[in-house]
C-alpha positions in Angstrom: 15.5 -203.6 -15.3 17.5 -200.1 -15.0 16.9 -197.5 -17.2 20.3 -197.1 -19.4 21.6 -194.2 -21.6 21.4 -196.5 -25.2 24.8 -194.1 -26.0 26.8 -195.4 -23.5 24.6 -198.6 -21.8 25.3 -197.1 -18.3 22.6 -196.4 -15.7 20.7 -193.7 -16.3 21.2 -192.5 -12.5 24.8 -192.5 -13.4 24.6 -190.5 -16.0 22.4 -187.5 -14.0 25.1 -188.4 -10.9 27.4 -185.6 -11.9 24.9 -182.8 -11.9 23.2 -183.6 -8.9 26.1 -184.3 -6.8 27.7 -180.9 -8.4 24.6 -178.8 -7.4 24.1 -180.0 -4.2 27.9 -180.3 -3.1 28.3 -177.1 -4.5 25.7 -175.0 -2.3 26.9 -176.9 0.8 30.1 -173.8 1.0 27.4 -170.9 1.3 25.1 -172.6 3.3 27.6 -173.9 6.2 28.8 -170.8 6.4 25.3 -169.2 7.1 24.8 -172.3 9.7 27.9 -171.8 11.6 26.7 -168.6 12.5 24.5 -169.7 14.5 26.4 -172.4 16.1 30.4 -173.4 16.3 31.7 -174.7 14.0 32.5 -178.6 15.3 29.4 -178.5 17.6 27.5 -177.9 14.4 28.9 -180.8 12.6 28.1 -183.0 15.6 24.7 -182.1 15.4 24.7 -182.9 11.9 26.4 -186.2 12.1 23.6 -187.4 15.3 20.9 -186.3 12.9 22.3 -188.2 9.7 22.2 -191.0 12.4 19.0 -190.8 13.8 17.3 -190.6 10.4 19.3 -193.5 8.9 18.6 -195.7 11.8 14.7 -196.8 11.0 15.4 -197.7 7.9 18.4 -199.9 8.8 16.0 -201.1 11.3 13.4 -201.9 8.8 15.3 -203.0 6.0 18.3 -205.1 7.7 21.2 -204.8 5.5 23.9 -206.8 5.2 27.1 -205.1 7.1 30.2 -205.9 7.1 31.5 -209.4 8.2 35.1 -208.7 8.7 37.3 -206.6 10.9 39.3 -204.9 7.7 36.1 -204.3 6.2 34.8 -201.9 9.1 37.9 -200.5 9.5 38.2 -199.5 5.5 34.8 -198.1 6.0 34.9 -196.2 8.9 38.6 -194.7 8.2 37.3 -193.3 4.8 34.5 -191.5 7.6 37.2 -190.1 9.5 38.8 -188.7 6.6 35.8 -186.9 5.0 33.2 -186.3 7.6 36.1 -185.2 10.3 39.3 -184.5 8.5 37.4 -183.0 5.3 34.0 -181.3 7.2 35.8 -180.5 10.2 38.8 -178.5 8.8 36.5 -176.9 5.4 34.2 -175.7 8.7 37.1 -173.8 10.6 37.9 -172.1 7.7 34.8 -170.8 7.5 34.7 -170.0 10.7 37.8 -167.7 10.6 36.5 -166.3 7.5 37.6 -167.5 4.7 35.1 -167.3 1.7 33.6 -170.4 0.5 35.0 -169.9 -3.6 38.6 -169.8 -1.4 37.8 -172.8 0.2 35.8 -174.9 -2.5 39.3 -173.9 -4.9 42.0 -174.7 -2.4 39.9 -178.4 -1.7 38.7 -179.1 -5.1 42.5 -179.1 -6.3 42.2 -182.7 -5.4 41.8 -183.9 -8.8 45.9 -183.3 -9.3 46.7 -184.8 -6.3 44.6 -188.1 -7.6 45.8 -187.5 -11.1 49.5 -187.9 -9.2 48.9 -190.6 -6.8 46.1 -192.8 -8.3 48.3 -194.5 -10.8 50.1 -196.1 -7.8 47.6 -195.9 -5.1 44.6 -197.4 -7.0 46.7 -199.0 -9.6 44.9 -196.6 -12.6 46.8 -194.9 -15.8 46.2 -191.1 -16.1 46.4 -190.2 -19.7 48.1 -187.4 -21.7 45.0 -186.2 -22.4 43.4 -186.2 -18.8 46.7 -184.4 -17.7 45.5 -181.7 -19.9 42.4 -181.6 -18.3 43.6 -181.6 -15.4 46.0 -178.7 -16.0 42.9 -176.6 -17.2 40.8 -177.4 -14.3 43.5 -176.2 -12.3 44.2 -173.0 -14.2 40.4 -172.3 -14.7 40.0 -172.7 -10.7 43.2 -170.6 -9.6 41.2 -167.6 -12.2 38.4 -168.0 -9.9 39.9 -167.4 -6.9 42.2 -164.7 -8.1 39.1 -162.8 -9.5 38.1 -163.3 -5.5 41.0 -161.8 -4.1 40.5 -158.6 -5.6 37.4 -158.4 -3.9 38.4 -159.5 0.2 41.1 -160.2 2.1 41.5 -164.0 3.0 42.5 -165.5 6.6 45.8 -167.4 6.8 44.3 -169.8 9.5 41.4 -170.8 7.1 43.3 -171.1 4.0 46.0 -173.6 6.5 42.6 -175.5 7.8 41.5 -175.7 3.9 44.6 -177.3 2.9 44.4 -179.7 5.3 40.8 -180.5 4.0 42.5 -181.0 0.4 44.3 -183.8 1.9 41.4 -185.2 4.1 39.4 -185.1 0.8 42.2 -186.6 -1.3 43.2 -189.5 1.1 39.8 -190.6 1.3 38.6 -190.7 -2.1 42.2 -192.7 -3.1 41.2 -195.1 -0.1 37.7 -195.7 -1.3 38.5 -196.7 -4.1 41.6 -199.0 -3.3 40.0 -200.8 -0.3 36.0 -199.9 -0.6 33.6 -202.9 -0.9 30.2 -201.9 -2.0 28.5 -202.3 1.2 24.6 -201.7 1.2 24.4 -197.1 1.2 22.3 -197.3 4.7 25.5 -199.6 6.0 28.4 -197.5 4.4 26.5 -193.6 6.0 25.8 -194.9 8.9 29.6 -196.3 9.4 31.3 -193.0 8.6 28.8 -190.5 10.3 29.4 -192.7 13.7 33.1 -191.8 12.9 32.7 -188.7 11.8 30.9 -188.0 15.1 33.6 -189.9 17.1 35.7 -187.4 15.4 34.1 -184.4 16.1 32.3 -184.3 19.4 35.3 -184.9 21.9 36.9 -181.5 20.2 33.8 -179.9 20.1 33.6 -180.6 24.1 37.5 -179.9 24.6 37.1 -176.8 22.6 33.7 -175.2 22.1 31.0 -173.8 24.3 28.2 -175.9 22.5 26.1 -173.1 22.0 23.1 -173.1 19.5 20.9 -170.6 18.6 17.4 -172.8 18.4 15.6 -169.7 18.1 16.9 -168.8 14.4 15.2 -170.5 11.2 18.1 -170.1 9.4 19.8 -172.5 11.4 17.0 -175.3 11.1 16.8 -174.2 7.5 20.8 -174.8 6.9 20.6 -177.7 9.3 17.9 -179.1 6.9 19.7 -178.8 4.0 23.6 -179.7 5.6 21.9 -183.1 6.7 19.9 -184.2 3.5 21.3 -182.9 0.3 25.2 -183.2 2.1 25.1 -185.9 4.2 22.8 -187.9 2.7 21.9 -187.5 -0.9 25.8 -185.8 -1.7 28.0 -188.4 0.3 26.0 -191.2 -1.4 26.4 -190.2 -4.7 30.1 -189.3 -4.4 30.8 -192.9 -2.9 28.6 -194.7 -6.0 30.6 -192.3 -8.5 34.0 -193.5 -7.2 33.1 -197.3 -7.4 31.2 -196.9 -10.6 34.3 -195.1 -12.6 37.9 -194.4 -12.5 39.2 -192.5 -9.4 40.9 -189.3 -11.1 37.9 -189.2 -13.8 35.4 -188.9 -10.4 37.8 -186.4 -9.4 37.7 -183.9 -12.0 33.8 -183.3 -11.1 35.6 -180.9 -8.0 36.6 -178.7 -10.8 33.5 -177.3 -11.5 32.8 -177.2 -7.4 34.6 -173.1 -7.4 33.0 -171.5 -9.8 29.5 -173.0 -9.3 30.0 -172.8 -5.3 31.6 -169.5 -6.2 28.5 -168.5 -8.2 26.0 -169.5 -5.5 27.8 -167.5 -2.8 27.0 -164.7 -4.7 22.8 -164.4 -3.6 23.2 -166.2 -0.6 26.4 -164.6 0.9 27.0 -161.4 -0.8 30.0 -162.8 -1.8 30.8 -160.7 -5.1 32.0 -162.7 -8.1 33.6 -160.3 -10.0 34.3 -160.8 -13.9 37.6 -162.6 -14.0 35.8 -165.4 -11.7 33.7 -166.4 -14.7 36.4 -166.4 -17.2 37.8 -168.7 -14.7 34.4 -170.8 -14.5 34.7 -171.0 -18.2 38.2 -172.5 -18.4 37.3 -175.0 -15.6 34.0 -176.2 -17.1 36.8 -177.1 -20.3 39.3 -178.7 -18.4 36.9 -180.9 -16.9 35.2 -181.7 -19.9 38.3 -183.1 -21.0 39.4 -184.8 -18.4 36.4 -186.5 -17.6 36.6 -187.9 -21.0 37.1 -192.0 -20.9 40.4 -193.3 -22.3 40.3 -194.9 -25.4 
């Protein structure tokens, strides 16, 4: 039997979800942007997306899931791929790429949770309450502190800010499609579906576009590699996917709230990137909002 919180009877993984996911997802800004500088940008994420593959495939090997038995059913799965691992991965690393800073990025994506806060009561067919509104509104406010506090510190690129907005709604459309047409398809199944698209996505641009150039002699790429594939690909994209059938769409959502100033935070050793004191006031307000709206309705 599961191990359950006896507050709440719900899985106790469920419960320490949140914080991993956060944590992991989090450091994934700072440390794509010290991997793409070793390789470009989409040939990196093809790499990433062959390695995911080559790792999961044993174990599907071994363990023979059950996969899906329907056309619709691939099709849901493998869309929801294209939309995070190429939409979402690919656009978040071409911001980086022209320079934008990962707290701009992490606060222009992670306003997601208002976008599912407006379209999940029609798209997934959930109520948003007053309350999580305010939450919401918070978040929001708490993030846009974080990245003001950043602008006084650099300059930010127009083309990577564009590139991160599209991410927002990469990131958006496939959480709000998970949850309206996901089935909960074995983990092994549902990666190895959506890293075959995000690499379908990813590799014909990287050839139109890119050079394919790696440097295999650095060990910061191998050690950003390592971490891009497992704590990412594997452990992150699981976890997020679990979250999003376990609970309510816009309630998963407001965990991106905290994404800023924690990826904003992290930036800091790794990247130099200053976080200046209005930044945490901002990481404050945000750790409020999303304690509110992650709050279940009564």
């Amino acid at each position: 039997m599961n191990e359950t919180s006896s507050a709440s009877g719900r899985p106790l993984w469920l419960l320490l979800a949140p914080a991993i996911f956060l944590v992991l997802w989090s450091g994934g800004y700072s440390i794509a942007k010290l991997g793409i500088l070793h390789a470009e940008p989409l040939t990196f994420l093809a790499l990433r997306y062959a390695a995911v593959l080559i790792i999961l495939a044993p174990f599907a090997i071994a363990m023979k899931p059950a996969w899906p038995t329907k056309p619709a059913q691939w099709f849901h799965i493998a869309f929801v791929g294209f939309l995070i691992q190429g939409v979402y991965f690919g656009l978040c690393y071409l911001a980086f790429n022209a320079g934008a800073s990962a707290g701009t990025v992490a606060i222009i994506v992670c306003l997601q949770p208002i976008l599912v806060g407006l379209i999940a009561p029609y798209f997934a067919r959930e109520r948003v309450s007053a309350l999580r509104w305010l939450g919401l509104v918070l978040g929001l406010a708490g993030a846009a502190t974080v990245i003001l506090g950043q602008s006084a510190v650099k300059a930010e690129s127009i083309f990577g800010i564009l590139c991160s907005i599209g991410a927002l709604i990469g990131i958006t459309a496939g959480t709000l499609w998970e949850k309206r047409f996901g089935v909960s398809h074995h983990p092994i199944v549902s990666n190895m579906v959506q890293y075959v698209a995000g690499l379908a996505s990813t590799l014909p641009l990287a050839l139109a576009t890119e050079t394919l150039a790696v440097d295999w002699t650095s060990p910061e790429f191998y050690a950003s590699f390592a971490y891009l594939v497992i704590a990412n690909s594997l452990i992150s994209m699981t976890l997020l996917l679990a979250m999003i059938r376990a609970g309510e769409v816009s309630r998963v959502s407001s965990l991106f709230y905290l994404v800023p100033p924690v990826a904003t935070l992290m930036a800091w050793p790794i990247l130099g990137e200053a976080m200046p004191p209005l930044a945490w006031l901002g990481m404050g307000i945000a750790a409020i909002g999303v304690a509110i709206a992650s709050r279940r309705s009564a």
